[in-house]
C-alpha positions, 0 to 999 in steps of 0.5 A: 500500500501506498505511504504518500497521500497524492495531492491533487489525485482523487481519494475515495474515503470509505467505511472499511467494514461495510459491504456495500462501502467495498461493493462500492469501491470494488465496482469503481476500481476496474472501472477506473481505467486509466487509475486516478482514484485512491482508496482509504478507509474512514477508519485508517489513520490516512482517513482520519487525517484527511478528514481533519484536514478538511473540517469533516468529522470523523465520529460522525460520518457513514459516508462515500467522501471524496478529497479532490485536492482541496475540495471534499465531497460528501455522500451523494455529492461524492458519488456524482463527482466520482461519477463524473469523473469516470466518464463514459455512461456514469456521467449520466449521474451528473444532472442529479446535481441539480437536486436539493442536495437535502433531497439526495442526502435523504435517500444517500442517508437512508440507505447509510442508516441500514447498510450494516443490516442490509448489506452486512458489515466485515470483521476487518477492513478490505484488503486490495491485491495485485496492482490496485494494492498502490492506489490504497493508502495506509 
């Protein structure tokens, strides 16, 4: 796993432990051809850094964050951007900004609140192998 926290890469922050959290990142990795995006968990010591930096909670969040330099983005807001920037089809995502944020909040926390229960939750944190192991962050 990576040491170096990249500066102006994209870094996907996640809970560790929650299968939909590793759902999530396992379905962006191979679709992130060209490798731009990094991976930490919210629970890891580069994950609680990055959110100090950026004035977010650490105790408080159970969401998809994503650090763009310095910008952070949050639940449904973080899934549009990375959306976004994986082009092709996904981009289809990006008019759902145009929604009250609240809105798409409401539905992100919903499925946030009973993740765990519906989707289960890990003993430990996602471990990466193979190339993908350098785009995770200690």
């Amino acid at each position: 796993m990576s040491e170096e926290i990249p500066d102006e890469e994209p870094i996907v922050l996640f809970d560790g432990v929650c299968n939909l959290c590793a759902g999530f990142v396992q379905f962006v990795v191979p679709r992130d051809t060209e490798g731009v995006f990094h991976f930490a968990s919210l629970q890891s010591d580069v994950g609680k850094r990055l959110l100090a930096e950026h004035g977010l909670a650490d105790d408080e969040l159970d969401s998809i964050v994503l650090i763009e330099g310095e910008d952070a983005y949050v639940k449904s807001s973080a899934v549009i951007r990375i959306a976004t920037i994986l082009g092709g089809v996904y981009t289809l995502a990006r008019p759902l900004r145009f929604l009250p944020r609240r809105l798409r909040d409401w539905g992100y926390d919903l499925v946030a609140a009973n993740r765990y229960r519906l989707f289960g939750k890990k003993d430990q944190c996602m471990m990466p192998t193979g190339n993908v192991q350098e785009r995770f962050l200690d």
